[in-house]
C-alpha positions as a Markdown table, in Angstrom:
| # | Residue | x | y | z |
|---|---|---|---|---|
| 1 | Unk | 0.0 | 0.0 | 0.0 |
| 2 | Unk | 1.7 | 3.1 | -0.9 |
| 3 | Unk | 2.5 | 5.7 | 1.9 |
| 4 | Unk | -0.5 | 7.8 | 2.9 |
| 5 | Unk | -0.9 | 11.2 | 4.1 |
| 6 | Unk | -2.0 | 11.7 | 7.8 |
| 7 | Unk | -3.2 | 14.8 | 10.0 |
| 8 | Unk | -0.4 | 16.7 | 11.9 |
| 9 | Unk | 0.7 | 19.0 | 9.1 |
| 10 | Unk | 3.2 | 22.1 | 10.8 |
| 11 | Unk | 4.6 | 24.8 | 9.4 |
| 12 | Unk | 7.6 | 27.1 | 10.7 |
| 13 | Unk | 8.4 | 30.6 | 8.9 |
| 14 | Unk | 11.6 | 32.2 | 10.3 |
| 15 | Unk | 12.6 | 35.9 | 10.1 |
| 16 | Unk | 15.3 | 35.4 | 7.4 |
| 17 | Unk | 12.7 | 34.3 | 5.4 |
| 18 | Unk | 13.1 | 30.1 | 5.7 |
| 19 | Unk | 9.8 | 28.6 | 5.9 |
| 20 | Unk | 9.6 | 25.1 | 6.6 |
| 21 | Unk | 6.2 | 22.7 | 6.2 |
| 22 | Unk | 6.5 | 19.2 | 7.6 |
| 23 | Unk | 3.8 | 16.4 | 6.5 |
| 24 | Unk | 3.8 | 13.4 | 8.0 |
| 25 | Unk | 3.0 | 9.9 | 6.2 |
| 26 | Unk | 1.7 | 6.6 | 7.4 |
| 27 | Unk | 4.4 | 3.9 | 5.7 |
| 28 | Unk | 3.4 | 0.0 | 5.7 |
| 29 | Unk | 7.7 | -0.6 | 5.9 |
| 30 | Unk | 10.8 | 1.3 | 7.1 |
| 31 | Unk | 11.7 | 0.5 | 2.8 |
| 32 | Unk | 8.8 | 2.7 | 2.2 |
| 33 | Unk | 9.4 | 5.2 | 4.5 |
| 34 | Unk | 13.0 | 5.5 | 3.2 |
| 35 | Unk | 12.3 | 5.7 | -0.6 |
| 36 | Unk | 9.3 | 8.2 | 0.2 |
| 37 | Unk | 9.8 | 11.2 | -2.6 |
| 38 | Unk | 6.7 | 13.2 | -1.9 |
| 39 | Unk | 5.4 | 16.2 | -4.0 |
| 40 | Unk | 6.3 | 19.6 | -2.9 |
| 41 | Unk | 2.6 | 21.2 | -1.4 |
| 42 | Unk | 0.9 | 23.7 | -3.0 |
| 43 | Unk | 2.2 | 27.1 | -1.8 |
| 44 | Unk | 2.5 | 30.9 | -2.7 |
| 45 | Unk | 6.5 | 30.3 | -3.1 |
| 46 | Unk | 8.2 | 27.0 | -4.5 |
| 47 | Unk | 9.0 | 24.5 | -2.1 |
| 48 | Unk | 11.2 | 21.5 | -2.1 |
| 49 | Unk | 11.6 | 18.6 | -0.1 |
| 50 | Unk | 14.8 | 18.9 | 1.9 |
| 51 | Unk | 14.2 | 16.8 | 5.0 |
| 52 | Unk | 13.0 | 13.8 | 6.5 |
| 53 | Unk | 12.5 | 12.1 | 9.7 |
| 54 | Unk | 10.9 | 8.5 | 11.3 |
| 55 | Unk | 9.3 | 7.3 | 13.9 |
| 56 | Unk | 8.6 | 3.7 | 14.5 |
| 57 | Unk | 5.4 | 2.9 | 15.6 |
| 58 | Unk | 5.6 | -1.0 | 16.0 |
| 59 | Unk | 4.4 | -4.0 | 13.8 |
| 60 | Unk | 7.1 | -2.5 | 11.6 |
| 61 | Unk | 5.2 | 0.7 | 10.5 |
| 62 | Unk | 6.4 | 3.6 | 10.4 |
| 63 | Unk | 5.3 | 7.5 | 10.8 |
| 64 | Unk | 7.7 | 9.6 | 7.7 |
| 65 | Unk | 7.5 | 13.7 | 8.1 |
| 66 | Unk | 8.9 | 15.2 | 5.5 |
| 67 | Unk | 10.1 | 18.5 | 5.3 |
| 68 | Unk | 9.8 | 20.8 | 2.5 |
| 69 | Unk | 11.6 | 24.3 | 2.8 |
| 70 | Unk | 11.8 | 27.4 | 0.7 |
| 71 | Unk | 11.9 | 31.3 | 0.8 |
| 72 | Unk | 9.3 | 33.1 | 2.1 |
| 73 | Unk | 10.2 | 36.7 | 0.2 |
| 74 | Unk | 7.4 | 38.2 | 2.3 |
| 75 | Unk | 8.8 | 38.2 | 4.8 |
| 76 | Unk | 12.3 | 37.6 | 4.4 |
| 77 | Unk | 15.4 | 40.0 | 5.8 |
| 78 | Unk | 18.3 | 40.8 | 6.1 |
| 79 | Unk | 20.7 | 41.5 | 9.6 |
| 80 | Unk | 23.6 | 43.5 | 9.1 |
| 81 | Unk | 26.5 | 43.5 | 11.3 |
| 82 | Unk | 29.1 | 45.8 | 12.4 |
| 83 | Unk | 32.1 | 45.0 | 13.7 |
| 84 | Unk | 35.3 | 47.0 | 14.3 |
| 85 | Unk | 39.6 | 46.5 | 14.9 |
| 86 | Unk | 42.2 | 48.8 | 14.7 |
| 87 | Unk | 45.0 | 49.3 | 11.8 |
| 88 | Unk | 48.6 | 50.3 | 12.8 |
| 89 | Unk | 49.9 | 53.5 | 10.2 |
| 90 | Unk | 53.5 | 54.4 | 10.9 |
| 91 | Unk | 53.6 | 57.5 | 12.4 |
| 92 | Unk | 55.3 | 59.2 | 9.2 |
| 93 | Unk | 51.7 | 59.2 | 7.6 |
| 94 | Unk | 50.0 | 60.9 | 10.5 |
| 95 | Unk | 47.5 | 63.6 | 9.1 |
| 96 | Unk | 49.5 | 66.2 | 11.5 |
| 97 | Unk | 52.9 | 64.6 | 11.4 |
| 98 | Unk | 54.4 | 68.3 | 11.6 |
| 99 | Unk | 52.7 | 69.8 | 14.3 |
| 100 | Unk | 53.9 | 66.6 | 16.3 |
| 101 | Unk | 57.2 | 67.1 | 15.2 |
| 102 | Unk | 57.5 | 70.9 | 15.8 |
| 103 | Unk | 55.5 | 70.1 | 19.1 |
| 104 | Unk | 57.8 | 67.1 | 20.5 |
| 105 | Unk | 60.8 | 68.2 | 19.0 |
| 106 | Unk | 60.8 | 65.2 | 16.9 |
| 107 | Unk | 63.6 | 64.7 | 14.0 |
| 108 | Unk | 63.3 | 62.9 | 10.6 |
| 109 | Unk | 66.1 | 60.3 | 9.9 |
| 110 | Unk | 68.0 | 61.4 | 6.9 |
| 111 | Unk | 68.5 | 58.0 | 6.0 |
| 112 | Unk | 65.5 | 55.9 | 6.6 |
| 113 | Unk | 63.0 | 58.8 | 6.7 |
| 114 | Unk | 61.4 | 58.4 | 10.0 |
| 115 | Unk | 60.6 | 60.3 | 12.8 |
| 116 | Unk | 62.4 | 60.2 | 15.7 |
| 117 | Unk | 61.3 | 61.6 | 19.2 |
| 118 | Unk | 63.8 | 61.9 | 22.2 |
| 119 | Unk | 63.2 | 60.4 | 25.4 |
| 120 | Unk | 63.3 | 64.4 | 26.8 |
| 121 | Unk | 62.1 | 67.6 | 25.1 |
| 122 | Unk | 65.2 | 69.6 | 23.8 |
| 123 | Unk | 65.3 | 73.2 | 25.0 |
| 124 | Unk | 62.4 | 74.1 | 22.5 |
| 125 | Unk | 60.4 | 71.8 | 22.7 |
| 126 | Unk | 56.6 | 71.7 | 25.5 |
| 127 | Unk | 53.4 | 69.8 | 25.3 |
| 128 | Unk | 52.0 | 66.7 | 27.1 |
| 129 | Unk | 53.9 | 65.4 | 29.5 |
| 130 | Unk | 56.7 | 68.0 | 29.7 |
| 131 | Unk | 56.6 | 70.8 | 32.2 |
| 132 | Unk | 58.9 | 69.8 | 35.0 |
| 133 | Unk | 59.7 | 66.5 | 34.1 |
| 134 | Unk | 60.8 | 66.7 | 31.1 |
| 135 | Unk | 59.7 | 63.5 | 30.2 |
| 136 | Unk | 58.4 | 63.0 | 26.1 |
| 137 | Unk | 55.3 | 61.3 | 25.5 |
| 138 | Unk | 56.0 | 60.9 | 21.9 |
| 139 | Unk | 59.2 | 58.7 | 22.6 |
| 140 | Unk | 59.1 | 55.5 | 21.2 |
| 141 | Unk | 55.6 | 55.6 | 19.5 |
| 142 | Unk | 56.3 | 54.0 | 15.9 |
| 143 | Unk | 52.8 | 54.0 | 14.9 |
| 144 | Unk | 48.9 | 55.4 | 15.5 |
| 145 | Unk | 46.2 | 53.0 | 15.5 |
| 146 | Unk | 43.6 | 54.1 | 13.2 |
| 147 | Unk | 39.8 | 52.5 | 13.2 |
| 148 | Unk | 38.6 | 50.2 | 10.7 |
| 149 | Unk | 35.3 | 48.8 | 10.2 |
| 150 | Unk | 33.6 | 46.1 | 8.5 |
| 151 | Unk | 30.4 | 46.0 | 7.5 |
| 152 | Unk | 28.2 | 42.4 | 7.3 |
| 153 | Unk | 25.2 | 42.1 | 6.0 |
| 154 | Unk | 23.6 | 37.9 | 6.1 |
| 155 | Unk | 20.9 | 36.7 | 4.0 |
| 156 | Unk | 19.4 | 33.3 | 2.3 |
| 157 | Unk | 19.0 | 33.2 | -1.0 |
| 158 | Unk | 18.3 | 30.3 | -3.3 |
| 159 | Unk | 20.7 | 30.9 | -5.8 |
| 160 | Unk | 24.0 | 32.9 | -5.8 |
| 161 | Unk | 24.0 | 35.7 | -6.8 |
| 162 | Unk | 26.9 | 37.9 | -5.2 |
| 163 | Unk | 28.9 | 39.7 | -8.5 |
| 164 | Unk | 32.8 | 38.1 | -7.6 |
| 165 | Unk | 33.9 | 40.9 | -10.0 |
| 166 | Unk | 33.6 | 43.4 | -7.0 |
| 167 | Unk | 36.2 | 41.3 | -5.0 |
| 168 | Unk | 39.0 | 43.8 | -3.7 |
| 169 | Unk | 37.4 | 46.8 | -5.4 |
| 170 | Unk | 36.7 | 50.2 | -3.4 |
| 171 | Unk | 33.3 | 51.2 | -2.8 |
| 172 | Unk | 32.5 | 54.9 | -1.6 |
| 173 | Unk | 28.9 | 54.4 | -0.4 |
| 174 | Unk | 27.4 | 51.7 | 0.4 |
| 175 | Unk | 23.8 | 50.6 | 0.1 |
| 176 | Unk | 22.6 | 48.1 | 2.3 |
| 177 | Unk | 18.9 | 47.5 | 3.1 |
| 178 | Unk | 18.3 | 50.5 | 1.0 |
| 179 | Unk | 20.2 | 52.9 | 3.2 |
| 180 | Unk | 23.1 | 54.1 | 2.1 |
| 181 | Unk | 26.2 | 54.7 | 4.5 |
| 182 | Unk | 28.7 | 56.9 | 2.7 |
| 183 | Unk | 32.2 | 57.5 | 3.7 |
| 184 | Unk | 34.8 | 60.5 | 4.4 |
| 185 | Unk | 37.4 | 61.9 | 1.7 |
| 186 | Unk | 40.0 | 60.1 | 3.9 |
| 187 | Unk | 38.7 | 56.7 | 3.5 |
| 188 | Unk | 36.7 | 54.4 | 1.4 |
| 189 | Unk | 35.5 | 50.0 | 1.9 |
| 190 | Unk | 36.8 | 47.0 | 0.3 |
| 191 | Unk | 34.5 | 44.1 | -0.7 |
| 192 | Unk | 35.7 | 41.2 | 0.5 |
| 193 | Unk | 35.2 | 37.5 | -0.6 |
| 194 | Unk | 31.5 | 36.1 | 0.6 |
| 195 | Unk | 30.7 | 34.0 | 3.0 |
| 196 | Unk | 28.3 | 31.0 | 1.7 |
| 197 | Unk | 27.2 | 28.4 | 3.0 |
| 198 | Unk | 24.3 | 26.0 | 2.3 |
| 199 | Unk | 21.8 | 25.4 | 5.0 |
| 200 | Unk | 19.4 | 23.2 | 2.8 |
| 201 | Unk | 19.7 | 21.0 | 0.1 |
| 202 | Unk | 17.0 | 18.8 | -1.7 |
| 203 | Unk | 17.0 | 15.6 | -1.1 |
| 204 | Unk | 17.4 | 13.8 | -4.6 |
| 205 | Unk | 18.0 | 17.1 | -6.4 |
| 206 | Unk | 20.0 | 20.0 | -7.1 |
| 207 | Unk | 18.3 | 22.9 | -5.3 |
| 208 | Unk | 19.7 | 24.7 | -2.6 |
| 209 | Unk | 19.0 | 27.3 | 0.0 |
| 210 | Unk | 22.2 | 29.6 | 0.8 |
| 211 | Unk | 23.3 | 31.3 | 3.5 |
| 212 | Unk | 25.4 | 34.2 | 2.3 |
| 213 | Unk | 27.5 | 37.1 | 4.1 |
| 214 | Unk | 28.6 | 40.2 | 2.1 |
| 215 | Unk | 31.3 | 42.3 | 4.1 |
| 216 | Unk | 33.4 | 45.6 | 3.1 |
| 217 | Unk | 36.0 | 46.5 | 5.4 |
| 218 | Unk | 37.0 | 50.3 | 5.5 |
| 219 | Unk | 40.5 | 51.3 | 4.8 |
| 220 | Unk | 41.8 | 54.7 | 5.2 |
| 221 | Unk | 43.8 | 56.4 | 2.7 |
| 222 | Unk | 46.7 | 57.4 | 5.0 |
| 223 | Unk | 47.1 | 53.0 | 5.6 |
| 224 | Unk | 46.2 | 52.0 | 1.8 |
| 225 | Unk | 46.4 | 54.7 | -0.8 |
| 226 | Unk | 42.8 | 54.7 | -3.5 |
| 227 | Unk | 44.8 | 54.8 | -6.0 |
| 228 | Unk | 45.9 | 51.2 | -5.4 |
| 229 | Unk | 42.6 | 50.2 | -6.0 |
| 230 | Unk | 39.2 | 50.2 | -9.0 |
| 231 | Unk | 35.9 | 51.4 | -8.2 |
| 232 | Unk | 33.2 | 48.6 | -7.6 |
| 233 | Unk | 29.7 | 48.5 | -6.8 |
| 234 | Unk | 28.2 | 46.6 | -3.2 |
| 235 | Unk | 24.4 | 46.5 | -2.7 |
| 236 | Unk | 23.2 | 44.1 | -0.8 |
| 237 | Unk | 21.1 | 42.3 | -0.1 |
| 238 | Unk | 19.7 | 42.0 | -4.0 |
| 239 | Unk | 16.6 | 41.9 | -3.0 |
């Protein structure tokens, strides 16, 4: 007797936009059960069947849900996420190099180019940590730590559609959930590789629901000069 449809139906609709239906089927053998390649059911977005689980019942019968999954674009989102680090710029590149040098009585190597601050203010020199003490609080700094921020934004999609062209190019302003977040003259983003991943796949097929995470990561021009780089485009999600 071939399998047969029984009450319990559930459905599950997440915020990304995953939406799950489970059916369960009365099977006459666990054989059945295992070979069980129901239709999708009817739905306002396609659905495929990417799951299945069993439950013996005894006298060797066996209870089959299957779980079909797909996108609901009605509701489906987007999160984005911000994250943050630092990036080290030798102190040469500082945007006010000279006033720290005229300030700490600092000295440019005439050989390697960089600037050098003594332990102790010469005669001229005043600022932080001078007065009385003399002491220089520009002595030994090689470098300032500049921010840098990367910008995630993590959707599913059934396809992939991210453009790997943009890898490594510079983006000015970005437009993400239909905002757009636009930079300063002194820096701009880089797209970096995505993150995908696939959270289902059909069983005895080729579709496929992805996880995907698009990121820039800001760079300022006194760490990694423009020029280095092309102009690219990063809107996401495409949706």
């Amino acid at each position: 007797m071939p399998a047969i449809q029984i009450m319990g139906k559930r459905m599950q609709t997440e915020g990304t936009g995953l939406a799950m239906v489970e059916i369960p089927y009365f099977c006459d053998t666990e054989q059945e059960a295992l070979a069980l390649r129901p239709s999708a059911p009817s739905s306002s977005f396609s659905l495929f069947l990417g799951g299945k689980s069993f439950e013996d019942i005894g006298a060797g019968k066996v209870i089959c849900r299957c779980q079909f999954y797909g996108i609901d674009t009605n509701v489906r989102k987007s999160t984005i996420e911000i994250s943050g680090d630092f990036a080290k710029s030798p102190i040469e590149r500082a945007k006010k190099v000279k006033e720290l040098i005229d300030k700490y009585s600092g000295e440019v190597d005439p050989t390697t180019q960089q600037v050098i601050f003594p332990q102790s203010f010469s005669s001229g020199g005043s600022g932080l940590g001078g007065g009385s003490s003399g002491v220089n609080p520009m002595f030994g700094i090689r470098h300032q730590d500049l921010p840098r921020f990367q910008v995630s934004v993590r959707y599913i999609h059934d396809s992939q559609p991210f453009n790997f062209a943009s890898v490594g190019k510079k983006v000015s302003n970005l437009s993400v959930n239909g905002m757009t977040i636009p930079t300063d003259l002194s820096s701009f983003f880089i797209v970096q590789p995505p993150q995908m991943r696939a959270i289902v796949k059909q069983i005895g097929g080729n579709q496929t629901i992805w996880e995907i995470v698009e990121s820039v990561v800001q760079y300022d021009n006194d760490v990694c000069p423009d020029e280095l780089y092309q102009n690219g485009s990063f809107q996401a999600p495409p949706f």
